[in-house]
C-alpha positions in Angstrom: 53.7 67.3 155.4 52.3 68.5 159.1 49.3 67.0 160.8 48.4 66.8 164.7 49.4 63.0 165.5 47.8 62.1 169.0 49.4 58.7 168.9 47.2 56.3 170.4 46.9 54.1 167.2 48.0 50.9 166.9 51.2 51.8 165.2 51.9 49.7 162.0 55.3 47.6 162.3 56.6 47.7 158.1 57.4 44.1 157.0 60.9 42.0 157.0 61.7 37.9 155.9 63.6 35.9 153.2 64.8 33.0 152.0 65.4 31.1 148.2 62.6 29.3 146.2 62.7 25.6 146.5 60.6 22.7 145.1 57.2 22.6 146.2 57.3 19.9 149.1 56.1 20.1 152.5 59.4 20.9 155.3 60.2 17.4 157.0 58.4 17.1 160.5 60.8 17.4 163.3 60.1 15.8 166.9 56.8 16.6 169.1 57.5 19.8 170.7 56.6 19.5 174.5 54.6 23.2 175.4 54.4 24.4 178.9 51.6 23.6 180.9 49.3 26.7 181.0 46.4 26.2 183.6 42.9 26.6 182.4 40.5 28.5 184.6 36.9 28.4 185.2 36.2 32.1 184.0 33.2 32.6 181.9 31.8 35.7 180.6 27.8 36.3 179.7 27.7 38.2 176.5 23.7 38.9 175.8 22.9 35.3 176.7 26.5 33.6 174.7 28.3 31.8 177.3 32.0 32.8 176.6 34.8 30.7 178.2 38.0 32.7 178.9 40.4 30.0 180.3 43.8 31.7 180.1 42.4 34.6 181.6 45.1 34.5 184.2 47.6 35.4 181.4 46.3 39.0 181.1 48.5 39.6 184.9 51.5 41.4 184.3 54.6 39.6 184.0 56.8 42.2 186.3 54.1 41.6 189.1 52.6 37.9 188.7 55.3 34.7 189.7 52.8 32.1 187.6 52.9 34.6 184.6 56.5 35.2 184.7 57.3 31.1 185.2 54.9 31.0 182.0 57.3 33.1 180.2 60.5 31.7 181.0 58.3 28.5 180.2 57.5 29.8 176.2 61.2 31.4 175.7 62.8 28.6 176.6 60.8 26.5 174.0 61.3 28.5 171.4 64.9 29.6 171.4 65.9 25.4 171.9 63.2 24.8 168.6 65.1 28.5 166.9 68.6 27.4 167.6 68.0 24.0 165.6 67.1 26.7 162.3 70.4 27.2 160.1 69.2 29.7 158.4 69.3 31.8 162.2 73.0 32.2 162.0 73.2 33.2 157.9 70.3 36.1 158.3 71.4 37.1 161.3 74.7 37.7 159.9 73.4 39.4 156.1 71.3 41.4 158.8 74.1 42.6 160.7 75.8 44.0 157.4 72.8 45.4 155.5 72.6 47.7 158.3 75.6 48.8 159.0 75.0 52.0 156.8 74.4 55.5 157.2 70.8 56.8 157.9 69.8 60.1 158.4 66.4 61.9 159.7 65.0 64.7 158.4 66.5 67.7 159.8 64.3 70.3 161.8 65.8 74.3 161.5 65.3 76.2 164.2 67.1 79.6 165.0 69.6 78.8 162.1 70.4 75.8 163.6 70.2 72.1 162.2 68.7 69.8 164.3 68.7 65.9 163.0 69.1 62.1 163.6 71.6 59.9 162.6 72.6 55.8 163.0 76.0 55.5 161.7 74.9 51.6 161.2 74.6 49.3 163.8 74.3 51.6 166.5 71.2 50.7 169.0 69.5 54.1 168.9 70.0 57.2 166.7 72.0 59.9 167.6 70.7 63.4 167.6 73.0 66.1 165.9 73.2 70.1 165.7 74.7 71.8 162.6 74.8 75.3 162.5 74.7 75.3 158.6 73.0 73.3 155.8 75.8 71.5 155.0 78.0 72.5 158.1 79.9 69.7 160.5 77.4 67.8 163.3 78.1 68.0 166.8 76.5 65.2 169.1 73.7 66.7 171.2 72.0 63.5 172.5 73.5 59.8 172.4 71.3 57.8 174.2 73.1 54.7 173.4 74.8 55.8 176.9 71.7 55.6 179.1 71.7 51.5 179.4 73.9 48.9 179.1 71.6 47.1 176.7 70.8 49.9 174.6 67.2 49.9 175.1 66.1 53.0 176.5 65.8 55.3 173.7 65.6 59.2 172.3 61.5 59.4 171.4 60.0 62.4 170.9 61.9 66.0 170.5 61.3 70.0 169.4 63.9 72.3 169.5 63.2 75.9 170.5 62.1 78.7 168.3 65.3 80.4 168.5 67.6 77.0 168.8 68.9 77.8 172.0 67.3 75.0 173.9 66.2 71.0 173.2 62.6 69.6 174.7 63.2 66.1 174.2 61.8 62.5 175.5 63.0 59.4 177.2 61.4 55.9 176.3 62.2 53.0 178.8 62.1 49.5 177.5 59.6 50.3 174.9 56.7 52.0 177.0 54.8 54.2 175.4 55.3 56.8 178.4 58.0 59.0 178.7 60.0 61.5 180.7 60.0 65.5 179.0 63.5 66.7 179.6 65.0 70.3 178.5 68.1 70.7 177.0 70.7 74.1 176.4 72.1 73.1 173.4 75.4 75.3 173.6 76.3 73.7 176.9 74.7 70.3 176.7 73.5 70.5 179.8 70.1 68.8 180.8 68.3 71.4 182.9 66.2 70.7 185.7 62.6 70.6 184.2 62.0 67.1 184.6 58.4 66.1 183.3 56.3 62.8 184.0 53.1 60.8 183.2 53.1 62.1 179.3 52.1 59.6 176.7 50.3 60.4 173.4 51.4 63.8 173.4 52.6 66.7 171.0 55.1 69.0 172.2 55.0 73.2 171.9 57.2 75.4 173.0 56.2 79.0 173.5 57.7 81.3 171.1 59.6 83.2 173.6 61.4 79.8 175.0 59.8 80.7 178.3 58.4 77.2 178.2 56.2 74.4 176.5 52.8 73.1 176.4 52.2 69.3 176.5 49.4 66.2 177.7 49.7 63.9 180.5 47.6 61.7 182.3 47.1 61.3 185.9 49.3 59.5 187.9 48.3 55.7 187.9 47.4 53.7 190.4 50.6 52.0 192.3 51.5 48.7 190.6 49.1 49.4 186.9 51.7 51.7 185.4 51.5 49.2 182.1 47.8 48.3 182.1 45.5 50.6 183.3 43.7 52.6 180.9 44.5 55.7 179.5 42.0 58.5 180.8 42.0 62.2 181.6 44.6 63.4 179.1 44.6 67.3 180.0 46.6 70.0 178.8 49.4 72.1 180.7 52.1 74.4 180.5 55.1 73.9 181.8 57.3 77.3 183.1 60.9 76.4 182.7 62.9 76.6 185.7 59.8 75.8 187.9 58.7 72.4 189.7 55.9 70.1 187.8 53.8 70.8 190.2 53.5 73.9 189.8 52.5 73.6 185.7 49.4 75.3 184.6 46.5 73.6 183.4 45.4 74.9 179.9 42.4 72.5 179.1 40.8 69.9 180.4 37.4 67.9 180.2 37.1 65.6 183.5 33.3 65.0 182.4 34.2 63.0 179.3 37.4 61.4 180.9 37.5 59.5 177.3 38.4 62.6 175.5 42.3 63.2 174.6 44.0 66.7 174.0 47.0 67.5 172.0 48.5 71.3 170.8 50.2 73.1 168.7 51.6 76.7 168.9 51.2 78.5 165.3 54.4 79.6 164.3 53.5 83.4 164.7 53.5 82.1 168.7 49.8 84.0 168.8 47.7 81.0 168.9 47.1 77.7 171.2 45.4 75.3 169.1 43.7 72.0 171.2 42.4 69.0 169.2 40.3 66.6 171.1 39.7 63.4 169.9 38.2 60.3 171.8 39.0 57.8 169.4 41.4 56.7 166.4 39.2 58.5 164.4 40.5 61.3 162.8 36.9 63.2 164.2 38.3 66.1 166.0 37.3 69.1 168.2 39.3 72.1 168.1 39.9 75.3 170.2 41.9 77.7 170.0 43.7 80.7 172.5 44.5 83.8 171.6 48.1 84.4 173.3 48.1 87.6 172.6 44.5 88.6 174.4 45.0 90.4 177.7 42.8 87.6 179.5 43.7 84.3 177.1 40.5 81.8 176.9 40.1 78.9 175.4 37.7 79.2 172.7 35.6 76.0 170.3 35.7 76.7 166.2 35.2 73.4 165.2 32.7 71.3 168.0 31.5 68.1 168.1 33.9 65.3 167.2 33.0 64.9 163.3 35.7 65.8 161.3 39.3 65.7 160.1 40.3 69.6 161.0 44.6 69.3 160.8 46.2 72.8 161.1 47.7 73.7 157.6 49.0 76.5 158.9 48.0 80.3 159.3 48.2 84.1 158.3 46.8 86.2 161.2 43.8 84.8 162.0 43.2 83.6 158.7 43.7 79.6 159.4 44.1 77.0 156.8 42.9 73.4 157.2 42.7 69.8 155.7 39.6 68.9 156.6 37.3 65.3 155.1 33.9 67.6 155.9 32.2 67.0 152.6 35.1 65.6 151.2 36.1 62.1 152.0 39.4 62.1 150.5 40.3 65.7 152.1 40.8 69.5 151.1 41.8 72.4 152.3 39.9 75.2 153.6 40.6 78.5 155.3 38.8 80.3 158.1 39.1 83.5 159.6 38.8 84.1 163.5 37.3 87.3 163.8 34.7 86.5 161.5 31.9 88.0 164.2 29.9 84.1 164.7 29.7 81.5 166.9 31.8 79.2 164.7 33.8 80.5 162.0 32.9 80.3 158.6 35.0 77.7 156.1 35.9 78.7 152.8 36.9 76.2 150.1 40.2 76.6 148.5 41.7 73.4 147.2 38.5 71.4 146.4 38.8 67.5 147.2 40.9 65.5 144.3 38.0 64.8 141.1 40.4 61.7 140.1 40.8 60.3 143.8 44.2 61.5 144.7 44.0 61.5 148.7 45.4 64.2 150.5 47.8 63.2 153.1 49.1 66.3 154.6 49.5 70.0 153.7 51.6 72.6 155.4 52.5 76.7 154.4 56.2 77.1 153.8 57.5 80.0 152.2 54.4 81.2 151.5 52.9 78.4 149.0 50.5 75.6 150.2 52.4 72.2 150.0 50.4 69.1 149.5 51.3 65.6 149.5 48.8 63.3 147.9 48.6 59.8 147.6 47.8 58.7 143.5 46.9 54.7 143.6 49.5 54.4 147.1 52.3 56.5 145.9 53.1 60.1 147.1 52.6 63.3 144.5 53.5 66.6 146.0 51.8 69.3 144.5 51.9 73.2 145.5 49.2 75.6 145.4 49.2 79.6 146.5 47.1 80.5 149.2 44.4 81.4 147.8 44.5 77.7 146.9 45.6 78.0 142.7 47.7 75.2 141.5 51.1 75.5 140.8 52.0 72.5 139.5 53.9 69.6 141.1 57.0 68.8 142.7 59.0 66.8 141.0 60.6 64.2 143.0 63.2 61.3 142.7 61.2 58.3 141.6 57.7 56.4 142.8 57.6 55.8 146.1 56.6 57.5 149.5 57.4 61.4 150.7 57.7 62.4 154.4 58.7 65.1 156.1 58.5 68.3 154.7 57.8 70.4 157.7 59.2 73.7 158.7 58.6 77.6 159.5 55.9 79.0 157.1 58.0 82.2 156.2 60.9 80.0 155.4 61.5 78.4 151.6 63.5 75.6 152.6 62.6 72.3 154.1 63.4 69.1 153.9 62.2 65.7 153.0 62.7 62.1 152.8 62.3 59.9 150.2 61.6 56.0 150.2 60.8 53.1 148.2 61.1 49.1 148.4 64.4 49.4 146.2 65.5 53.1 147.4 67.3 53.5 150.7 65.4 56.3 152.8 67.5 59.7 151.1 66.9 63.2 152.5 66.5 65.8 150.1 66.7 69.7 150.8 63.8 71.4 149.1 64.0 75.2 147.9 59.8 76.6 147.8 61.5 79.4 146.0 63.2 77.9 142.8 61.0 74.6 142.8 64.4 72.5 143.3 65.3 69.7 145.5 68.7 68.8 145.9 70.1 65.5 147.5 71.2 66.9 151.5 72.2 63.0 152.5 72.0 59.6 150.7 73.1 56.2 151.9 75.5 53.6 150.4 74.0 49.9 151.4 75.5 46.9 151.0 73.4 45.7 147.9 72.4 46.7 144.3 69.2 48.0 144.4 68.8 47.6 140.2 68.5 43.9 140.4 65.3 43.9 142.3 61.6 44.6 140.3 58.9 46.3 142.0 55.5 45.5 140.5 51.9 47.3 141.3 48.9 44.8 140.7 45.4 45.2 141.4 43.4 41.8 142.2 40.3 41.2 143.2 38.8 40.5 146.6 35.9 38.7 147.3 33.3 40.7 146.5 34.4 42.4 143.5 36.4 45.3 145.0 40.1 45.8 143.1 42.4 45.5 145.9 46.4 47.1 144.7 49.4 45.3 145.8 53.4 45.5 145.6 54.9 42.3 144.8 58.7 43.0 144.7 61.5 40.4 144.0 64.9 40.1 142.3 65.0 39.9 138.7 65.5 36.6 137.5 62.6 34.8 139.6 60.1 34.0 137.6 58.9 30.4 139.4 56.7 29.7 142.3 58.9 31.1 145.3 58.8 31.4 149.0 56.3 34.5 149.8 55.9 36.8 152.6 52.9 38.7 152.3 52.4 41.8 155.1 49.6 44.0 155.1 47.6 46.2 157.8 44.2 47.3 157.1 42.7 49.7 159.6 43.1 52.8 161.8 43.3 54.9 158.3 46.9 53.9 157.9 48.3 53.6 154.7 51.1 51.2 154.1 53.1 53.3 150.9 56.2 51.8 149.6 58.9 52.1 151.9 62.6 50.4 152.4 63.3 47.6 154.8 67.0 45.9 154.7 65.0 42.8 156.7 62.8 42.9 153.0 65.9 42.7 151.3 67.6 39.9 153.2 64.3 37.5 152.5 64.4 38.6 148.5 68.4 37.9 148.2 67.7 34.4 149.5 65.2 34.2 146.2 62.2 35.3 148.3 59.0 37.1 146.8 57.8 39.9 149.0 54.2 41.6 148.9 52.3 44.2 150.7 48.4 44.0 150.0 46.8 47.1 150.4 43.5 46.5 152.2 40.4 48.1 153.4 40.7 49.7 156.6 43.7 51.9 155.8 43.5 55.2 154.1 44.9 54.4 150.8 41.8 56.0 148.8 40.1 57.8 152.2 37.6 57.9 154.3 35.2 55.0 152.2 38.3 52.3 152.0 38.4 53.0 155.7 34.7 52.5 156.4 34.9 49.4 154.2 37.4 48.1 156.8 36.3 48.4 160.0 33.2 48.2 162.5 30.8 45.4 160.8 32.7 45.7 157.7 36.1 44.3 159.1 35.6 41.3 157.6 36.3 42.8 154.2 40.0 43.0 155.6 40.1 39.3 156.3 38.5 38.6 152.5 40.9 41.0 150.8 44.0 39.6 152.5 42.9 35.9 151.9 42.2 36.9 148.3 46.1 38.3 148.3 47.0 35.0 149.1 45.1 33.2 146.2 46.0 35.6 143.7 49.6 34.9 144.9 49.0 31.5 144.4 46.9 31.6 141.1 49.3 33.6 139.1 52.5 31.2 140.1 54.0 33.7 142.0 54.4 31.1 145.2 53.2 27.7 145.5 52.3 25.1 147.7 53.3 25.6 150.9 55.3 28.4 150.0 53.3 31.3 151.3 54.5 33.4 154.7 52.0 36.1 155.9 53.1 38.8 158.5 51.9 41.3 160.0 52.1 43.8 163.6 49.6 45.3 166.1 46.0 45.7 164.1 48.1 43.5 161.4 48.7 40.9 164.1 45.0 40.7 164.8 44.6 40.0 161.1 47.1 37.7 160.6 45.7 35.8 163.5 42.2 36.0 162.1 43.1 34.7 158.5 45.1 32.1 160.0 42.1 30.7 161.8 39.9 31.1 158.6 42.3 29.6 156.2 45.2 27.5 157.8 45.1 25.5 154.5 46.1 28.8 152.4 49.0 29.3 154.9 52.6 27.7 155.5 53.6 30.1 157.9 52.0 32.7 160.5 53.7 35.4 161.9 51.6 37.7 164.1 53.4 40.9 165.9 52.6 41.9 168.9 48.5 41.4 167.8 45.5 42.4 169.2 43.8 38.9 169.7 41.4 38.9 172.2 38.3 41.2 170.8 36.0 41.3 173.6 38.7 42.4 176.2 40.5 44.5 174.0 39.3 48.1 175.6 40.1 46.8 179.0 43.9 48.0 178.6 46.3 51.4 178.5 45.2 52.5 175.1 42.6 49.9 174.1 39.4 51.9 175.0 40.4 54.3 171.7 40.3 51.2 169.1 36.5 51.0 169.6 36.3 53.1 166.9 37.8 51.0 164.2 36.3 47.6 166.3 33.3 48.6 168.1 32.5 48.3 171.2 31.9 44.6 173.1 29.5 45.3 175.4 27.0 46.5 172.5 25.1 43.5 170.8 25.7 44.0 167.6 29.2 44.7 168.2 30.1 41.5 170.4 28.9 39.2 167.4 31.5 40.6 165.0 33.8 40.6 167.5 33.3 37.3 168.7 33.1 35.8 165.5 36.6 36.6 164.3 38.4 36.9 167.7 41.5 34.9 167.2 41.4 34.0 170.3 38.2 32.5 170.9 38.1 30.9 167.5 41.0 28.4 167.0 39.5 25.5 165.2 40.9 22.0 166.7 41.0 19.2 165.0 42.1 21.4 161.8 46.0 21.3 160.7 47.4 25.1 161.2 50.2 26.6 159.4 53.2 26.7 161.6 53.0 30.0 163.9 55.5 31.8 165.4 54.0 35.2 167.7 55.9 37.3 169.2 55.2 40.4 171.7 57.5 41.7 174.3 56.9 42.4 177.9 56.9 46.4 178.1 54.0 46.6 175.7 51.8 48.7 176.9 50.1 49.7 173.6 48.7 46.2 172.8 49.6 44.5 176.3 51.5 41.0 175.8 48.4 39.3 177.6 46.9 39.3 174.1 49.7 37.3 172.7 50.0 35.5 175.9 46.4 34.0 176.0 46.4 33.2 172.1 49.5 30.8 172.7 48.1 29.1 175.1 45.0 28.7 173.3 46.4 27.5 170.2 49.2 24.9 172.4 45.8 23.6 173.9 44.2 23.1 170.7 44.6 20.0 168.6 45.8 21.6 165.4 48.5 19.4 163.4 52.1 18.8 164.3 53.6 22.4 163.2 55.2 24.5 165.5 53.1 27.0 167.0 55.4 29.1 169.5 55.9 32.6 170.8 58.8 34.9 170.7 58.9 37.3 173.8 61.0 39.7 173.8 62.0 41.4 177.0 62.8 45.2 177.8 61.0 45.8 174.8 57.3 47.5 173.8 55.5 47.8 170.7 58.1 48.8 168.7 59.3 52.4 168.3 63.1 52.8 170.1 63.5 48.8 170.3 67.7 48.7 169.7 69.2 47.4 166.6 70.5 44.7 168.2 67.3 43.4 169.3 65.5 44.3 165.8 68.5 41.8 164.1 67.8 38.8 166.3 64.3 39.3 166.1 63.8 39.4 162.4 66.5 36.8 162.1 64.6 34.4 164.3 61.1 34.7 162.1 62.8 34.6 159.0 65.0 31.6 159.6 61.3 30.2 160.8 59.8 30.9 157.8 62.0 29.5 155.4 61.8 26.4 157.3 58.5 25.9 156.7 58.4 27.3 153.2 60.9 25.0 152.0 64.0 27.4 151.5 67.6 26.9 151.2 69.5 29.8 153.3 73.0 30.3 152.0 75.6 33.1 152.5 75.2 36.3 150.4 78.7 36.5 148.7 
């Protein structure tokens, strides 16, 4: 339910196709498409003695600033869209698109001073609204629309926290996609935007002090003039910010300019005694904490839990009795409790709810109304379970269905909170739960445009290549039996776990007769902290094995056939997707790889790139450089083999994975002499890796890579009646 997020991983993108099964025979050819020119350089890199040619290196430049790069681009688009608008099936999703989200969604709403505070998309609106009831079930008023700030409705609400008492609104603006933003400070009675302007924050949590006199937050230095979207992210420090004063003038709480690597985010307990820091240098959850005593006459900041080697996520607190999830000697997390004027150097840790005997992971914990709340993962699907706090059971929460939980967050004296609820057939519905009476009750549910009984949702477990049982969801209307066009997504990394969730772009590929899995592969978190160490570092080729075995299973048990199969996947999943397609273009009809990480030896060079070395290692170590190199997808396109048709996409305001990845694998694969198949790039512009990208954009996008796909997996696109 609450954890400390310091958002520097490469953010998962959830899947989205479709299309109807067809006979299995191979799409006809169309013409020779004609690629830009892309110059090859002379640049060559010495890794311990390999020669290693980077020819497209030229591509990394950034498109606002570089005339060759932005020709290139104009170049690519201009292919793509003439070779998209031949697809009919463009016009017919883009259109089932445009209806199967023009419903009602709602966030989960945040209570603060009696006050309401929540999202809403009335349906084909480009960004959420933010709304203020000053009941449970009272009438909205719009706080925020930020469908007004641009004409092309990319600039987009991010991050927000209203004040203890409700009074006031910190929120963020998002540009385009960047992952920076502006802090801003709304009166919520007035709606008027005060003048506490805030700049260079990225990767940061947001705490107000109790008394509304003003908030804590991380930024970064300024960067250098013209490397606002590229430089790397360093010297994240801590500050508070008084309202009604100049930046400037904002204090700095913590800061470590000797390990420049090292990020900080906070949290304010919601006594409003105690600061808490977590310092991480990585994606790793392996975190530092410190805490401040607010109430102290002279405040310091004081270490609890040094050294970078464990999860530590704040539970919550009584006094200075502190509860924690923590993975110390318990891979798949428990919670502990510690109490601050224990009289040592580092406070002592008492067990309460032991680590899961059966393998239940737990996600996230948080005190509200004085019970522990727990949500678990059980084999990839939520289980919420409640404990006292001295840690005995209470017994589960009983909740709609299988599928996944989130939210559940809130004031720890207060029994009610609320929480959404998801799954591949079940719209995202919040439900109000009551810690008191053990009862959750239905707060907002959406009416879509399609019958979510006629669609199956399977769990299989199939086996990877060395044994291990990998699970997977394979979901598709009743009635399809046969071989049928297949999208397959997955992740696998960064301790992410991909649990069921809704996607209307799922449902427009499975109306059109589509199949639709997600393999759950090593590198996430599904089962903890040993699936994620089987994923990554020297072990990352595990994720290639268990994805390709997806695919064969797929295959083997008739649920798609020849030429048939579509894999997908975004960020760390684009790196994968490129990977597999390089190690088996046979297994593949199509490739769609999102805005992927695709060049491994240059990867830590860029904004946020420097932190992945802890799921990829690092380049410039030996070992390290051979694994890299020898599934970069970048330097290992195979010519003279026949690829699957590919269709990448990125977008020019990514500063998470910068488009330079994307760029230089297009160019290399266009080079290469790999079969007659298309093998293009989407880029999207005034867009970045994903979070506040405007529905408008998110419809022509999917549209474009669906109608791709079911040309080369043999569909038939026809109007949804």
């Amino acid at each position: 339910m609450r954890r400390v997020l310091l958002g520097v991983l490469l953010a998962t993108t959830c899947p989205a196709y479709a299309q109807t099964s067809q006979p299995e025979s191979s799409p006809a050819m169309t013409a020779p498409i004609h690629y830009p020119d892309a110059k090859r350089g002379d640049v060559v890199d010495d890794y311990f003695g390999t020669k290693v040619a980077d020819p497209y290196r030229w591509l990394e430049n950034d498109v606002r600033t570089d005339k060759q790069v932005e020709a290139w681009v104009a170049a690519e688009n201009q292919v793509t869209q003439s070779y998209l608008a031949t697809l009919p099936g463009r016009d017919v999703f883009a259109a089932r698109l445009k209806t199967l989200l023009n419903y009602e969604r709602f966030g989960v709403p945040v209570k603060k001073g009696g006050r309401y505070f929540y999202t809403h998309n009335e349906g084909l609106q480009n960004q959420a609204v933010l709304f203020v009831r000053d009941s449970v079930n009272g009438t909205g008023r719009v706080l925020i629309d930020p469908n007004t700030w641009s004409k092309d409705g990319a600039t987009a609400l991010a991050e927000w926290v209203p004040s203890e008492d409700g009074t006031k609104l910190l929120y963020t603006i998002q540009d385009g996609g960047t992952d920076w933003r502006t802090v801003k400070v709304l009166d919520v009675a007035t709606g008027k935007v005060m003048d506490d302007d805030v700049e260079w924050v990225k990767f940061s949590a947001l705490a107000w002090a109790k008394d509304g006199s003003g908030f804590y937050y991380s930024r970064f230095p300024k960067p250098p003039e013209g490397e606002k979207f590229q430089s790397t992210n360093e010297n994240q420090a801590v500050y508070f910010h008084k309202l009604g004063t100049p930046q400037s003038a904002d204090t700095l709480i913590y800061a470590t300019p000797d390990q420049p690597k090292r990020g900080h985010g906070v949290q304010v307990t919601d006594d409003g005694k105690w600061l808490v820091i977590t310092t991480t240098e990585g994606t790793d959850n392996r975190y530092e904490v410190a805490v401040v005593d607010l109430t102290a006459p002279k405040p310091a900041v004081r270490v609890i839990f040094p050294g970078l080697e464990n999860d530590w996520s704040l539970v919550g607190n009584e006094g200075a009795t502190f509860y924690w999830s923590t993975n110390k000697d318990a891979p798949r997390e428990k919670i502990v409790s510690t109490n601050l004027l224990a009289r040592s150097l580092y406070p002592p840790v008492t067990d309460l709810v032991p680590e899961d005997p059966k393998g239940a992971v737990l996600e996230s914990a948080s005190i509200l109304g004085g019970r522990i709340i727990a949500n678990y993962l059980v084999d990839v699907k939520s289980e919420v379970r409640r404990y006292a706090l001295d840690g005995k059971a209470e017994g589960s929460v009983k909740l709609p269905g299988i599928g996944s939980v989130s939210g559940g967050g809130g004031d720890e004296k207060d029994p009610e909170t609320f929480y959404a609820f998801t799954s591949f057939a079940t719209p995202t519905t919040i439900y109000r739960y009551d810690v008191n009476t053990d009862t959750s009750t239905v707060w907002a549910a959406p009416k879509v445009a399609f019958d979510p009984a006629r669609y199956d949702v399977k769990q299989v477990f199939y086996p990877s290549k060395d044994g291990t049982k990998i699970p997977m969801f394979i979901v598709r209307k009743i009635g399809i039996t046969g071989p049928a066009p297949t999208l397959l997504y997955a992740y696998g990394g960064f301790n992410i776990s991909i649990t069921p969730y809704f996607s209307t772009a799922a449902v427009a590929w499975m109306e059109q007769g589509g199949v639709y899995a997600v393999a759950n592969i090593r590198g996430g978190g599904e089962y903890g902290k040993a699936w994620h160490d089987a994923g990554r570092l020297s072990h990352k080729l595990n994720v290639f094995d268990d994805f390709i075995a997806a695919g064969e299973y797929l295959k083997a048990e008739h649920y798609t056939g020849k030429d048939q199969l579509a894999i997908q996947g975004g960020s760390n999943g684009g790196l994968l997707i490129g990977a597999v397609t390089n190690q088996r273009p046979d297994l593949f009809a199509v490739s769609l790889p999102e805005v992927g990480v695709m060049d491994m030896l240059r990867f830590d060079k860029f904004t946020a790139g420097r932190y992945w070395v802890d799921d990829y290692g690092y380049p410039e170590k030996e070992a390290d450089f051979k694994t890299l190199y020898a599934y970069s997808p970048y330097h290992n396109v195979k010519s003279g083999v026949a690829y699957p048709a590919i269709l990448a996409f990125t977008a020019d305001t990514d500063d998470r994975v910068v488009p330079g990845h994307t760029f230089k694998y297009t160019a290399a694969l266009q080079h290469a002499d790999i079969g007659p198949k298309p093998h293009l790039v989407r880029i999207e512009t005034r867009a970045g890796h994903g979070s506040g990208k405007p529905t408008d954009k998110i419809i022509a996008e999917t549209a474009d890579g669906w109608a791709f796909a079911a040309k080369w997996t043999g569909m038939t696109v026809k109007p949804v009646e």
